[in-house]
C-alpha angles and dihedrals in degrees: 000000000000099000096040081063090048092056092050093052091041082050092048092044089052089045093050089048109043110123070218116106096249124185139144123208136172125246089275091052104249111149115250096174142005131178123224095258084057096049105045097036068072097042093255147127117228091240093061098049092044099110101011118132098242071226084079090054098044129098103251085241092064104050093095090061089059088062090051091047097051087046082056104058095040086059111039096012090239146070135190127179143077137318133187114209133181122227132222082270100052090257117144116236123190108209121193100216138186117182129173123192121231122212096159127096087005141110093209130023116245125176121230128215150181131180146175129234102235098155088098084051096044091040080055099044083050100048088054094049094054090038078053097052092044087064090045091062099041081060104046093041090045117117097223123072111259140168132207118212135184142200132356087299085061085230107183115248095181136352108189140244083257096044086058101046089045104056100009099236119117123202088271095071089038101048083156136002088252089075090043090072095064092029092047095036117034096172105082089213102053093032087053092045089044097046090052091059098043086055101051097041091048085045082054095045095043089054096048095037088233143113128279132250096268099250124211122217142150117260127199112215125223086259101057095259117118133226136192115237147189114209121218122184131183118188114212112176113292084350130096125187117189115186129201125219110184114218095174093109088042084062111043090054094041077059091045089057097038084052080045085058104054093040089052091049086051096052084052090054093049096045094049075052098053087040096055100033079059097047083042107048102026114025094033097041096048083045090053081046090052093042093049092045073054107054083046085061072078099057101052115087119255097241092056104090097166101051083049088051102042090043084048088049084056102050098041080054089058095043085054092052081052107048079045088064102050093045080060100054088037084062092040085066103030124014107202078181093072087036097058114014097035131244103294085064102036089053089050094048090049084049099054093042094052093047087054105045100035084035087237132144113237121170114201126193140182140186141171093354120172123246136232097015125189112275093235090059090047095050084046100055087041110058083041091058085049098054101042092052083044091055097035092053092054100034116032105066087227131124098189118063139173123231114186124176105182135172124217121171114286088003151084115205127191128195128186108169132170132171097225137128088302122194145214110287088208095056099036100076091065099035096045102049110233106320090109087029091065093035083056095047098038090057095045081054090071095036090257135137140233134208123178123202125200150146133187101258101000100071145238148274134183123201132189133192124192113180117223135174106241136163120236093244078063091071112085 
């Protein structure tokens, strides 16, 4: 007998002090018995949960459920499933639980239980799913292409929506990264080149956790169209994301300006051509004239002071046509007039200057101009007007043009229009060098804008606009 009373107590001492959640309760769910884990996982003492119905400590949307439960066990003498309790604090707490009823040996039937807390696992688990999703949607709503692969098959988890609308293939056509590489690469030799170096670069990168050496390569689109690339991948566990800059657009601008620079090397070239065929076959030739009406002073006799006066008059009329033409180059390359008397008179000087020396007719016109402007809008509207009287001159077939400078307010215009042979604007930045190029580029400078304006056979005109903050005394 008396060991029979020191195993019951071994066995209640075991059952108080389980870290196990331990309780009895009878087939209404009043609670019989209930060991310390099980008490304080609610915030209670055993003593203040003995004789409570378990429908007190239930969320009011389970007790139906206790109904059910206790149904269960009537019927099949045990439950398992889940339970959520409220503790003495108002806390919700998600027990696993797994009860059989005893009838045997017993006067009354009681049901005996024992559970598990999961609510801190599930909070967890939780937390990690919407931590997960969370990452799901930084990738997809990234703005750069990216794909999510899992597992030692590389199975895709997520391409994004950028990833898509880059390259065209949704996860559908690259269920793994096995099918990108002929997707990605139709030619064997470069996708197998391409593919070595990925690998070793992504082998190096998995060893030293770390990320790899970005990696360029050309990849062919879902609709036929190619794109340059650099590669970025980033191993986490048993993840791998890869992401996708494309630098197809970075090219082909840095070519754009490596074919600028050429072009622009080879405008300098042209203009130190024009420059000295000028200096060469005008200013030089008309100096060796000069020098050999000199060396025929020589030749008139002494008391023939006539013949000495008329040949000096000569002369001193060629010195002068020189000194004219070099007055002209000098303003081709620096206009003091701009500098010092504004645009409106520096662009109807270079008007008059270009209709005498290339016998053309130019008109120029002006109204409501501001004044002062700022010297790198003059400038602008200046070397514009230049160029397009340059070009028109050599291009257009026509021997009247139109010259306008206007002021509206906030705003320069400038207008040069003739009604020659005209040309396609599209076609015209590649065939006439960089005269439209630079037009183009000063006037972005200034924050202007250019149309131009032309027909085969009907003419052109190019117009530019600059805004500017004037006040109305500037308009004169």
């Amino acid at each position: 007998m008396l060991a029979l009373r020191d195993n019951e107590e071994l066995y209640r001492d075991l059952v108080e002090h389980s870290i196990d959640l331990i309780c009895t309760h009878d087939l209404s769910g009043v609670l019989l018995t209930v060991n310390l884990a099980a008490a304080r996982s609610l915030g209670y003492e055993p003593g203040e949960l003995v004789n409570r119905s378990l429908r007190e400590l239930l969320s009011p949307n389970v007790h139906a459920e206790l109904d059910a439960y206790l149904d269960t066990l009537k019927d099949k003498n045990s439950a398992i499933g889940f339970i959520e309790l409220w503790t003495k604090s108002g806390e919700t707490r998600i027990w696993k639980y797994t009860s059989t009823l005893r009838t045997d040996g017993v006067r009354v039937p009681f049901v005996r239980a024992m559970a598990n807390d999961l609510t801190d696992i599930l909070r967890i688990q939780k937390a990690l799913r919407e931590s997960e999703e969370r990452s799901r949607q930084i990738v997809q709503r990234s703005p750069m292409a990216m794909l999510v692969s899992r597992g030692l098959e590389q199975r895709t988890e997520l391409v994004n929506d950028q990833f898509t609308a880059l390259f065209g293939y949704s996860k559908n056509d690259v269920p793994s990264v096995a099918e990108w590489w002929p997707l990605a690469y139709p030619d064997e030799a470069y996708r197998e080149r391409v593919k070595s170096e990925w690998q070793e670069r992504v082998t190096e990168a998995i060893k030293k956790r770390s990320e790899i050496a970005p990696l360029e390569a050309r990849v062919r689109c879902k609709d036929g169209s190619h794109r340059d690339i650099e590669f970025h991948f980033t191993s986490l566990g048993e993840t791998d994301l890869v992401s996708f800059v494309d630098l197809t657009d970075r090219k082909i601008a840095m070519e754009a300006v490596a074919k600028l620079g050429g072009r622009l090397i080879q405008a300098q070239e042209e203009e130190r051509t024009r420059i000295a065929w000028n200096l060469h076959e005008d200013v030089c030739q008309q100096l060796a004239s000069l020098g050999f009406e000199l060396d025929k002073l020589g030749d008139i006799p002494l008391e023939s002071r006539t013949g000495i006066l008329k040949h000096i008059k000569e002369m001193r009329k060629r010195l002068s046509d020189i000194v004219g033409d070099l007055g002209t180059l000098s303003r081709e390359l620096h206009s003091s007039k701009l500098e010092l008397l504004g645009l409106k008179v520096a662009v109807g000087s270079l008007c008059e200057e270009f209709s005498v020396y290339h016998k053309v007719k130019i008109n120029f016109s002006e109204k409501d101009v501001p004044s002062p402007l700022p010297n790198d809008i003059s400038l602008c509207l200046f070397r514009i007007a230049q160029e397009a009287l340059r070009n028109a001159i050599k291009h257009s077939g026509a021997e009247d043009f139109q010259v306008s400078l206007s002021g509206t307010p906030g705003a320069v215009h400038l207008s040069v229009r003739d009604d020659g042979v005209g040309f396609d604007p599209k076609t015209a930045m590649n065939r006439r060098g960089l005269g439209l190029l630079s037009m183009r580029e000063r006037i972005n400078l200034v924050n202007g804008t250019i149309k131009i304006r032309s027909k085969p056979q009907i003419g052109t005109e190019i117009r530019c606009s600059v805004p500017i903050a004037i006040e109305p005394t500037q308009l004169t």
